[in-house]
N, C-alpha and C positions, 0 to 999 in steps of 0.2 A: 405787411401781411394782415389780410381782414382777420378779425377773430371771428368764432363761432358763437352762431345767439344762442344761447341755452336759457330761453326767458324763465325768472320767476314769476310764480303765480302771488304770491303776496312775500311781505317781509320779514316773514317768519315761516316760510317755506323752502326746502330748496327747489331749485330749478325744476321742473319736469320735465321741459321739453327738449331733450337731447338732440342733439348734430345727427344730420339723416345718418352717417356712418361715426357711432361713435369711436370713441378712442378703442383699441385695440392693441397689447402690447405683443411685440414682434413674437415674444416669444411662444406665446399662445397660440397665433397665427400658422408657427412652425411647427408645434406638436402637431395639432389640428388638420395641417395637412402632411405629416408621416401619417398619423391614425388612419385617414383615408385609404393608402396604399395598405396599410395593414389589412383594415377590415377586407378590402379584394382580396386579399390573401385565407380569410378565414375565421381572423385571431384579431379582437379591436384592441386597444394597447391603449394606454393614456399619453396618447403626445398633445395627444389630444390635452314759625317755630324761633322759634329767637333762639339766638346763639348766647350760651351763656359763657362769660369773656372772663378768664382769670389775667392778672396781674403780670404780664410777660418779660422780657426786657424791654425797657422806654415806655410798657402800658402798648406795645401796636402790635396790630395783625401785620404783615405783608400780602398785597396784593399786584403781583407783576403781569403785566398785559404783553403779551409780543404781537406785535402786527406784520405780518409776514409780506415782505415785497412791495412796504410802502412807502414810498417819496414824500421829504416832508414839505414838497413844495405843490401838494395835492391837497391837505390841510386849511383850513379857514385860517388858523393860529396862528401859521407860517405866512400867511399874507397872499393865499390864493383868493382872488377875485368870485365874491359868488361861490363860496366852498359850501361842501354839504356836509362838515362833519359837524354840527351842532354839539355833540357830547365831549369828544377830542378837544372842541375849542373850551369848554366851559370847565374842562379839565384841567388846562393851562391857567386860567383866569383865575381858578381857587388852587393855584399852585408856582411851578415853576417853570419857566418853558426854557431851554435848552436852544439857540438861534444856530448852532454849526457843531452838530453830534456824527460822527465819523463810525462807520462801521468797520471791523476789521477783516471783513470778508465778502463780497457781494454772494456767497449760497448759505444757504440756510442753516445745514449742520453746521459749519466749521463757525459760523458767525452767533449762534444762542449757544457754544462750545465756551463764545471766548467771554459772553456775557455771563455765565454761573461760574468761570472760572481766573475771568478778571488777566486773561493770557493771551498773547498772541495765537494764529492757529500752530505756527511752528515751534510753539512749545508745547499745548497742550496735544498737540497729536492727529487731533479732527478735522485734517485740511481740505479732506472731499466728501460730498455726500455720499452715506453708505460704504464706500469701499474706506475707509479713515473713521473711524469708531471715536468716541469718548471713550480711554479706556482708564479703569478702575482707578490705575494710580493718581491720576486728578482727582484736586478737594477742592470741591465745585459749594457754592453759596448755600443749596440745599443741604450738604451736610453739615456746616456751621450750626446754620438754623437748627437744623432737627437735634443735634446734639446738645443744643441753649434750649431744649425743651418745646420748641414750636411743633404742630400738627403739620406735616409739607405736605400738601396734594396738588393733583396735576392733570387738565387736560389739555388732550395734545391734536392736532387738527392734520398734520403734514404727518407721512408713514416717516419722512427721513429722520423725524425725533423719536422713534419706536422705543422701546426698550433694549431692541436687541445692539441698536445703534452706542447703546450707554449713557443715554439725555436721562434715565431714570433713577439714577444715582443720589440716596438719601429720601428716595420719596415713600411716603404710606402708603399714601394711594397715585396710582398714574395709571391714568384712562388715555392710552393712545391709541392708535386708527384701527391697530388689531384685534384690541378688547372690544369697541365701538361695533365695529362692523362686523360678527361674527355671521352675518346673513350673506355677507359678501366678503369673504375672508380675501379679494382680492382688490380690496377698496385702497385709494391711493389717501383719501382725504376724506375732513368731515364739514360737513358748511357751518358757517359761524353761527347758526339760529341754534342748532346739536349742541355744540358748544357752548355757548351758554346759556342753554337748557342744563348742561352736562354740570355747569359751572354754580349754577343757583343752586340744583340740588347740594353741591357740595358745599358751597356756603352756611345752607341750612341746618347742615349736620350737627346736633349738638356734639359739644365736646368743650371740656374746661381749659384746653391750652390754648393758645394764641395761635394762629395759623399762618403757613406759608402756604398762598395759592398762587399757581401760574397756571394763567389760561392764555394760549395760543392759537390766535386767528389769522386763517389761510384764505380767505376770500379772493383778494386781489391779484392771487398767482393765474397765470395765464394757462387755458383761456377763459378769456373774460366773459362774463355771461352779464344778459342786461335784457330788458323787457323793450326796448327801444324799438321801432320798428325799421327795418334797413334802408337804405345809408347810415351807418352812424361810425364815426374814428374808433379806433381803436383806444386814444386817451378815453372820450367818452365812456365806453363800452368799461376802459379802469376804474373811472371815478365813479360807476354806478356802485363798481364790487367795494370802492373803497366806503361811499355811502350807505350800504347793506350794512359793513363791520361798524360802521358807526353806529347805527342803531342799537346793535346787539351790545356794543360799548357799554350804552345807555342805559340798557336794560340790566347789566352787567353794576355799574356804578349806583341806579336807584335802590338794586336792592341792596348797597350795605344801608343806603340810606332808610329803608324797610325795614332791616334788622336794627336800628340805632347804633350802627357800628362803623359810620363813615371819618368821625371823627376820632374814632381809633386806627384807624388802617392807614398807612403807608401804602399811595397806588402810586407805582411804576409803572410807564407804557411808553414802549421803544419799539423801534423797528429793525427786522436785519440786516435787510437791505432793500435796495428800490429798485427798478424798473426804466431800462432803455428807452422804450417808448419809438425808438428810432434815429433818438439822435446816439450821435457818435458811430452810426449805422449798427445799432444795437437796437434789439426787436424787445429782447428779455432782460436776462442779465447770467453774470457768470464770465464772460468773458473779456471785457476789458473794468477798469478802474476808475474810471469816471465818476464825475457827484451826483450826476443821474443814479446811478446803483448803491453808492457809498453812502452819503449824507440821508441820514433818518431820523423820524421824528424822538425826542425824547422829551417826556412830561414828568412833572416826579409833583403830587400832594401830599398833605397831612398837617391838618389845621396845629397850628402849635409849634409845629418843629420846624416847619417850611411857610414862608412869607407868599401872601397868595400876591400874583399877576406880576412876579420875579419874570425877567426876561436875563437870560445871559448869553452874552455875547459872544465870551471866549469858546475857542476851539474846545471841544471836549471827546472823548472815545467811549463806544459802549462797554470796551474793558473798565472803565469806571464804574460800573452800576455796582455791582457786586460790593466791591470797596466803600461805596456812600450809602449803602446800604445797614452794612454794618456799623457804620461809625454814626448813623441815624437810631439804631438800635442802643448803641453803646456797645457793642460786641467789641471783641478783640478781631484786630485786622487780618484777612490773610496773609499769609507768610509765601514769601516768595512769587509774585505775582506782581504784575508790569501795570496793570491799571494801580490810579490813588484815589482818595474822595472827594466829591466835587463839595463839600459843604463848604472851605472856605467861599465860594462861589454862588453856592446853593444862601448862606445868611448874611453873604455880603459883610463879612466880618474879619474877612484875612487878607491874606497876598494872594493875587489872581497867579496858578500858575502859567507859565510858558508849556503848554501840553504842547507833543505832535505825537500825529498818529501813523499809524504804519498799516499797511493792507496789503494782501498778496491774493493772486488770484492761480491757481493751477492747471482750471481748467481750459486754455490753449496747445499747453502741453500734452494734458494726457489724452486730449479726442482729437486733436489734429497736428502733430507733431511739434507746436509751434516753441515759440520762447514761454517758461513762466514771468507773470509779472509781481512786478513787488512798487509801493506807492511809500511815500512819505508826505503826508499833510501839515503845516506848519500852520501858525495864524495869518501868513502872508503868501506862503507858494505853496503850489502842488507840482512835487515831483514824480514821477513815473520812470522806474529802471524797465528799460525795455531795449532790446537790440539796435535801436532809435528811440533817443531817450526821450520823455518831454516833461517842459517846467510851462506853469501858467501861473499869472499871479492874479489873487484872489479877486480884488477891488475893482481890477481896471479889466477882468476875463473871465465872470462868475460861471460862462456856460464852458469853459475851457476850449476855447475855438482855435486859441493861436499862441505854438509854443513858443518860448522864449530860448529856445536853448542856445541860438545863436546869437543871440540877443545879450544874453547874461551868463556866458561861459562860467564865471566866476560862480554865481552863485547855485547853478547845477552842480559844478566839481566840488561844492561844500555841501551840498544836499546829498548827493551820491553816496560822501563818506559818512552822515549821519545815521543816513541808513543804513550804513552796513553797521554801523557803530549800534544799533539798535538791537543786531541780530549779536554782537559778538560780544553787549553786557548782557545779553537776557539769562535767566534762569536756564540752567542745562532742561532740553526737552524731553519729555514726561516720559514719552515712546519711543525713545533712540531706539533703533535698531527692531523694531516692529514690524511685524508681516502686514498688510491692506490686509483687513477683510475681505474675505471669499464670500461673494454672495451667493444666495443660495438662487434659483431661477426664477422662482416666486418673487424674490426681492430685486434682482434684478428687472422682472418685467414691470414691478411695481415703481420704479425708478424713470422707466422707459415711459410710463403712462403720467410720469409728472414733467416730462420734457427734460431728466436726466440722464447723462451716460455712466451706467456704474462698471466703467473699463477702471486699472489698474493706474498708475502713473508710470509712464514708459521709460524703461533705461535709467530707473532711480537707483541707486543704492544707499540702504537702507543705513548701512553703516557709515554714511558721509555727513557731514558736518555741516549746516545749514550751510555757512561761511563758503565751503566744499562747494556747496551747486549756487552761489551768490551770482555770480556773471549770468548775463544773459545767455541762452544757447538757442539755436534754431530761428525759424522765421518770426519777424517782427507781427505779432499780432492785428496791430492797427492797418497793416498790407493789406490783410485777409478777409474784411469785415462780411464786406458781399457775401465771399465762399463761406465763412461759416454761420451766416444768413440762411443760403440756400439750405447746408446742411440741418439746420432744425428745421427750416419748411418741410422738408423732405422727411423729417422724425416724425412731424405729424401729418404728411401724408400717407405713410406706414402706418400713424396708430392708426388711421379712418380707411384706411383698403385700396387707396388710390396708389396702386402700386406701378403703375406707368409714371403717373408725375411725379414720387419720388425717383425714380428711374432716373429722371430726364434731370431733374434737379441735382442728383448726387453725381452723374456724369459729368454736368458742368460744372460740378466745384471742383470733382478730380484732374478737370484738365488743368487748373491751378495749383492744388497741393495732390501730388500722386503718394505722396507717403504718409496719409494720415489715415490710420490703422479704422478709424471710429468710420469715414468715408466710404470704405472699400467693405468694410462689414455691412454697414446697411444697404450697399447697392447689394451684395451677394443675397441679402434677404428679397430686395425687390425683386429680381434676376426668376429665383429662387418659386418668389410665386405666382409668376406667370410661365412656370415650368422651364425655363430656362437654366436649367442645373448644372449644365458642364461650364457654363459665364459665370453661374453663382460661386462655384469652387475654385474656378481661376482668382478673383475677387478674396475670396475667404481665404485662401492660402496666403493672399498676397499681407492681407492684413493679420497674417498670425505670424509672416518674415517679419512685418513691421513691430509685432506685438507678442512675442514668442509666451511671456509669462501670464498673459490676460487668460484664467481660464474659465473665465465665462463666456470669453469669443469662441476660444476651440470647444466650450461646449453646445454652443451653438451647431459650429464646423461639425462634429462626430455626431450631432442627430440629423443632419442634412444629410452624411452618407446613409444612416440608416434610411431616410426614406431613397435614397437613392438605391438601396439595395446593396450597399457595398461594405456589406457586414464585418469582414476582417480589418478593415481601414478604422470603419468605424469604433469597433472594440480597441486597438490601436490609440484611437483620440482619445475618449472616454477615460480607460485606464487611466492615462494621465493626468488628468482631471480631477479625476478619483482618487489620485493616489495622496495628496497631502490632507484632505479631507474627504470623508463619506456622504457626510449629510447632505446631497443633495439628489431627491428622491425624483426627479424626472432623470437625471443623469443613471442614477440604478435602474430604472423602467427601461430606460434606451437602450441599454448596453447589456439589459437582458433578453431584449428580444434580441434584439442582435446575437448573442450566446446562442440562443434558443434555435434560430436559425443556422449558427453552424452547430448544432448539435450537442454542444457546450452543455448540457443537462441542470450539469450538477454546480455548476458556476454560475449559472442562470440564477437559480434557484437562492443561492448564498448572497447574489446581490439584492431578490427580492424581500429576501428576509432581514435585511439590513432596510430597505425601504419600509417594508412594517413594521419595523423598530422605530421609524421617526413618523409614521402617521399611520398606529395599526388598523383604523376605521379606513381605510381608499381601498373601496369597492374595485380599481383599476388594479391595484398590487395584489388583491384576493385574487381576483380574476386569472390575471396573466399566471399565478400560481397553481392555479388550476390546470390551463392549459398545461403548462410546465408537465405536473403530473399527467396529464393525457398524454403527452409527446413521450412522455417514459414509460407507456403501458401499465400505469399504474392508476388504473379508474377509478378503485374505490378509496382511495385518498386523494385524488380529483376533488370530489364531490361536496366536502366541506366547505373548500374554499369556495365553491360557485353559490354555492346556495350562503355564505354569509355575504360574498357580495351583492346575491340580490336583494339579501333583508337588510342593509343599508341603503341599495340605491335601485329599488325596484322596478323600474324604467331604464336598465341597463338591457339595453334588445340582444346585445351580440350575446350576456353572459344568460340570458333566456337560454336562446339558441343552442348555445354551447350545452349546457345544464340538460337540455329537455334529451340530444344527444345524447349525452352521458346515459342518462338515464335509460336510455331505449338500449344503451348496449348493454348495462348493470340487470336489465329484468330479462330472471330467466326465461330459456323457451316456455314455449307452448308445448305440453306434452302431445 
């Protein structure tokens, strides 16, 4: 799939020149057009300085770099041919370079989850983006730190680390995408040049403790933006984004050396994971386990305590950082936690250990019904539990092209029980028995417009026992590759409007998987806005038999009948929706005009004021409250709410309209 050029204008700019149709997330798509039918109706609706350095633990600052989505065989250091990371490499050469560091997740929450908290995902809890939170009960590396007296701050580039997620646990300060972008409160991400602009300024801050900074760079996530002029690959089109972050890297590393603080600071720089590229017929990443996605770069310096131009060998996991971080500090170790320290390794002063790493991936399961996977990495094979298992060994099959499993019976059925063995000594996990996160539709569409699904995980039960859902279940993912190909082309021909060739995309993958709940919802969306509404609801039902507890799908479902007109259905959906949490304030907008429509007055009403309890400034919830009062013949408590929603958003034409009405019936005659 070609990526989109969103050229830069310099390297310290972002992009300007955006995709003729840009991203669009479905769900805005979908108010946007209920709001249309509304306003025919009468009634618009919103569906529509030197740092002065005291004496810390070990005398160092901490400095952790995450590089979001990157391969470390894209890197100069890693021995890519002609590499453009000049910084990354010179990184490595006054430190330590890491040859085969294993990620515990190929997506981004559950994998900087298992990094602060040195845990599998299936212990700490964070197994999907957005819907699987960091929740509270994890003691994640920032709180160590901060309690040992360090300054933590934080910024953050990707929405899926927000705060509300739980990534902000222990910090002072964390500047994520929400704080950042308050111009665009609907912004998904921040480009690397913001970031460390964002990052300098906080460098600079004076203050007498030692500091933990993490700065996290999203550049390289797809799609890739490049100033190239077309034809150019899609790698290409990567390796520019990956050369952009380098830069800012640079710019990132000179200044401690600006402040005279380079030789106090501990810089970490890992990755979460990487990028298909196309092989293993993976475009992204997420869905299968491969070293394309897994294997990321890791660097670790600090003059004194780390020998510079270290190369190691051994296998290693990013659940380690955390742990060698500490015991680089002198801190006391976490307790209860599956990652150990790499220092015997790091000073070349002890027993290398025998690491393997373990990696699970969920999301074939919960968007296209399929098997989840789970991986065991050793320093000699990689195995893969999957409904169709596969083993590749390292040396003689570095790109994993051909499994051995019939080949080496013997040593799959010993990997197999390793891995289970992994899951059944781990630390009991953090969130047994935890609800997914409800996202709210804002977060939702905010998920949608980074090329995520933030559906539920299907037919889980919460209260089962990792060991409980260990077997394989459903279709073999590696089957599927094509079909769930088409199905992200087809997410981003919905964000960009091209809602025929998703159509035609999401058809074809159905006629291969008919029960994947994720498939039949976005065809209902494409369906849906080329007016096709009675296919759209055949579709959306199909996928809420498949997906009964997802209720961000049925909330989708019950604003489709609202622009359909079919008010009591809709109220019906909604409610549901509604009923284990409130806070989601297009859901209350929808389900009161719907009320309002059948007459519902006063229920209307109780849901809009729950909606101005969670954002009392939405000039749309003042509005509709007005109408409200007009529908009850109650005009002159109308009037307030119309006229505050225009002194918020003055350029509201309908609540003009509505107001200047009002008014023409509130002034008395003429005698």
């Amino acid at each position: 799939m070609q990526p989109r050029d969103r050229s830069r204008i310099t390297s310290k700019k972002p992009a300007v020149s955006p995709p003729a149709s840009p991203r669009r997330p479905w769900m805005y798509w979908l108010l946007g057009a209920a709001a249309l039918g509304i306003l025919a109706a009468g009634v618009e609706v919103f569906f529509h300085v030197q740092r002065t350095q005291a004496s810390g633990p070990a005398g160092l600052n901490v400095l952790l770099i995450t590089v979001d989505t990157t391969r470390a065989d894209f890197l100069g250091c890693y021995g890519r041919s002609n590499g453009r990371t000049p910084n990354m490499d010179g990184l490595a050469r006054e430190g330590v370079l890491f040859q085969r560091c294993i990620s515990a997740s190929p997506m981004t929450g559950p994998s900087h989850a298992s990094i602060f908290t040195a845990a599998y995902p299936f212990v700490h809890g964070a197994r999907r983006n957005g819907t699987h939170p960091l929740v509270d009960a994890n003691v994640t590396l920032t709180e160590i730190l901060k309690k040992a007296g360090y300054r933590t701050q934080a910024t953050i580039a990707n929405f899926i680390l927000n705060r509300q997620f739980g990534f902000s646990q222990g910090f002072d300060v964390y500047h994520d995408v929400s704080a950042a972008a308050a111009a665009d409160p609907q912004s998904s991400e921040r480009k690397g040049d913001e970031i460390c602009n964002d990052a300098l300024t906080l460098l600079r801050t004076p203050g007498p403790e030692p500091f933990f900074l993490w700065v996290h760079f999203f550049d390289p996530h797809a799609p890739y933006e490049t100033k190239r002029p077309a034809p150019y690959t899609v790698a290409e089109a990567y390796e520019d984004e990956i050369a952009f972050m380098d830069e800012q890297i640079g710019r990132l590393l000179g200044e401690l050396r600006s402040l005279g603080i380079a030789d106090r600071t501990l810089v970490v720089l890992v990755g979460d994971h990487g990028e298909g590229l196309g092989e293993h017929g993976e475009s992204q990443h997420g869905h299968f386990l491969y070293e394309t996605t897994l294997r990321v770069p890791l660097l670790m310096r600090s003059p004194g305590k780390i020998p510079a131009g270290r190369s190691v060998p051994e296998l290693v996991r990013t659940i380690d950082i955390a742990p060698t971080v500490l015991a680089l500090l002198n801190l006391p170790p976490l307790e209860n936690v599956q990652g150990v320290s790499l220092l015997p390794l790091v000073q070349s002063n002890g027993t290398s250990p025998e690491l393997r790493a373990y990696s699970e991936t969920l999301e074939p399961h919960a968007q296209f019904g399929l098997s989840r996977l789970r991986s065991l990495t050793t320093p000699e094979w990689k195995y893969i539990l999957a409904p169709r298992c596969e083993l590749y060994r390292r040396q003689t099959d570095p790109a994993e092209a051909h499994s051995l499993t019939q080949q080496e019976p013997a040593v799959a059925v010993a990997l197999r029980q390793e891995l289970k063995d992994v899951i059944a000594h781990s630390p009991p996990a953090v969130s047994a028995g935890a609800a997914p996160h409800q996202l709210t539709e804002a977060e939702r569409a905010r998920l949608e417009s980074l090329g995520y699904a933030g559906t539920g995980v299907r037919g889980e039960d919460p209260n089962q026992s990792e060991l409980d859902r260990f077997e394989p279940e459903g279709g073999n993912p590696a089957d599927y590759a094509a079909q769930m190909e088409l199905a992200d082309e087809a997410r981003d021909a919905l964000g960009t409007g091209d809602f025929a060739r998703a159509q035609q995309l999401l058809e074809t993958a159905l006629q291969v998987l008919p029960d994947a709940p994720h498939i039949h919802a976005n065809l209902g969306l494409a369906l849906s806005a080329q007016g096709r509404s009675p296919e759209a609801l055949q579709h959306f039902e199909r996928a809420l038999a498949l997906a009964p507890d997802d209720s961000n799908l049925r909330s989708t479902y019950g604003m489709l009948l609202v622009q359909l007109r079919r008010f009591q259905e809709a109220v019906d959906q909604l409610r549901i929706v509604l009923r284990p949490d409130r806070k989601k304030p297009m859901v209350l907008q929808a389900i009161a005009f719907a009320l309002t429509q059948l007459g519902e007055f006063d229920e209307a009403e109780q849901h809009l004021q729950w909606a101005l309890e969670i954002d009392p400034r939405s000039p749309r919830v003042l509005h509709m409250l007005g109408v409200v009062r007009i529908r009850q013949n109650r005009l002159a408590e109308a009037e307030p709410y119309l006229s505050r929603a225009l002194e918020i958003d003055p350029n509201f034409r309908q609540c003009q309209e509505d107001l200047h009405r009002l008014r023409t019936l509130l002034e008395p005659p003429n005698p």
